[in-house]
C-alpha positions, 0 to 999 in steps of 0.5 A: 723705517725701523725693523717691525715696520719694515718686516709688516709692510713686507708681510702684507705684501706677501699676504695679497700676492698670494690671495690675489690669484685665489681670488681671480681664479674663484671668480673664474670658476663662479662664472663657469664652473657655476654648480659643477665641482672640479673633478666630479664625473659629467653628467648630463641630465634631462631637463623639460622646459616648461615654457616651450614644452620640450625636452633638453639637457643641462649640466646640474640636476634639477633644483627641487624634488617634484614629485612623480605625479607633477606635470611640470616635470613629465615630459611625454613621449607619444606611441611610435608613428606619432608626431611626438613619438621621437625627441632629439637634444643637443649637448651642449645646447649653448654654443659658449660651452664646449668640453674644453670644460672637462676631461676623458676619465677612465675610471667614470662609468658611462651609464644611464638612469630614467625614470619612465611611466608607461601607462598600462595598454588595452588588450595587449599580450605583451605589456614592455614598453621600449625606448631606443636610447641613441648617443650621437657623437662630434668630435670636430663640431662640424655637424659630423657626427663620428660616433653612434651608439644605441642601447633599448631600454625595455621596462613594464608598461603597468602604469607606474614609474620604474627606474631603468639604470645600464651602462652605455657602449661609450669609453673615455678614448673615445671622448678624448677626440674631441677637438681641444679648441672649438669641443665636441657635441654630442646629440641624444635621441629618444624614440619608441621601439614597442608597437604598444599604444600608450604614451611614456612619461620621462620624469626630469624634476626630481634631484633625489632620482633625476633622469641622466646619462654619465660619459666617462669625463670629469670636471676639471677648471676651465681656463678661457683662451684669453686668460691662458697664459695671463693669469698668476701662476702659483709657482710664480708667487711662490717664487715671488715671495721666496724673493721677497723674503730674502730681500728683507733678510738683505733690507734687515741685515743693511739697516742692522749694520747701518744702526751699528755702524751709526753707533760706533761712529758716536760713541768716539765723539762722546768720549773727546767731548767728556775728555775736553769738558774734564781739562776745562774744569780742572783750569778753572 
């Protein structure tokens, strides 16, 4: 095996140690990280289902931009004292996700934004419109919720979508008890607080002004149990090539002296078989 081959097939060898754990990683991450990019902040944003005709929450923000005049989008929450005047939804709703997937980041602002209609009422002095905002929070996922919070989002009742934005009574420490093995859930409740007799819209079908709460955690890449500690660490390539590097400095400096070597050995032999060959000649 010459130099030159010698020094390509190592190269090679190199050059797929190192992409392999990209690509094993990258497929990690398609499988769970899906749309959510490492290190942005958690939302959490509330989504219809329009089959089952209810309210969720889900990590991305929906696809399209419905417009506001859209049913498809509009979920609506009845006056208070009626069957449908309270919602309640659960995050996460898939019981294979847990907040193992992210982690509490203080310099996240725990906020929300809705986009809420409330139709105009008839013969009311008073025309603000109330939904209590409720965040529930289980640390140990056990069914035993830890931490409550409450905010009163009040907006105009004039049959228009307003946007309401605040900041929720939530810090980073405390998402930092979520149990590390099994996550946290968190339960959100909507429900009317006015006395008014109109119905609220929530508008969940618009990417450009979704309707989302923000806890103060970000994205970080999610590794599951049953690869942590399998998988290829980059320092662990780095030091593998490192040694590789080194051995073909070795392998080159063998087969350069082992080429000298053969050399010299030969050009001994060539002189006596010149010098034999000239006394012949001169016998003759």
């Amino acid at each position: 095996m010459t130099a030159s081959v010698l020094f390509r097939s190592i190269l090679a060898l190199m050059i797929a140690l190192m992409i392999a754990p990209l690509i094993m990683d990258g497929a990690v991450s398609g499988q769970i990280d899906g749309a959510v990019k490492v290190g942005e902040p958690l939302h959490i944003y509330f989504r219809k289902d329009v089959a089952q005709q209810m309210l969720y929450l889900h990590f991305y923000k929906p696809a399209g931009n419905l417009p506001l005049t859209d049913t498809s989008s509009r979920f609506i929450i009845e006056r208070k004292g009626a069957p449908n005047s309270t919602s309640v939804v659960f995050f996460p709703r898939d019981t294979n996700s847990n907040f193992l997937q992210f982690e509490p980041n203080a310099s996240v602002a725990p906020e929300y934004q809705f986009m809420l209609f409330a139709a105009t009422p008839q013969n009311a002095s008073n025309n603000k419109a109330k939904l209590q905002l409720i965040i529930e929070i289980d640390y140990q996922r056990d069914n035993v919720y830890d931490k409550r919070s409450a905010t009163t989002l009040v907006f105009d009742a004039n049959s228009t979508f307003v946007k309401v934005k605040g900041r929720l009574p939530i810090d980073a420490y405390e998402l930092s008890k979520f149990d590390g093995k099994r996550g946290g859930k968190v339960r959100v409740t909507l429900a009317r607080a006015d006395d008014l007799d109109t119905i609220v819209v929530l508008h969940c079908g618009s990417s450009k002004d979704p309707s989302y709460i923000q806890l103060p955690c970000s994205k970080y890449r999610y590794v599951p149990s049953d690869r942590k500690g399998g998988g290829v660490s980059p320092f662990l390539v780095l030091g593998i090539g490192v040694a590789v590097v080194v051995v073909f400095f070795i392998g080159l400096k063998l087969l350069n002296w082992k080429t000298g070597k053969e050399a010299k050995d030969e050009a001994p032999a060539r002189r006596r078989s010149g010098k034999r060959w000239s006394k012949k000649g001169k016998g003759r």
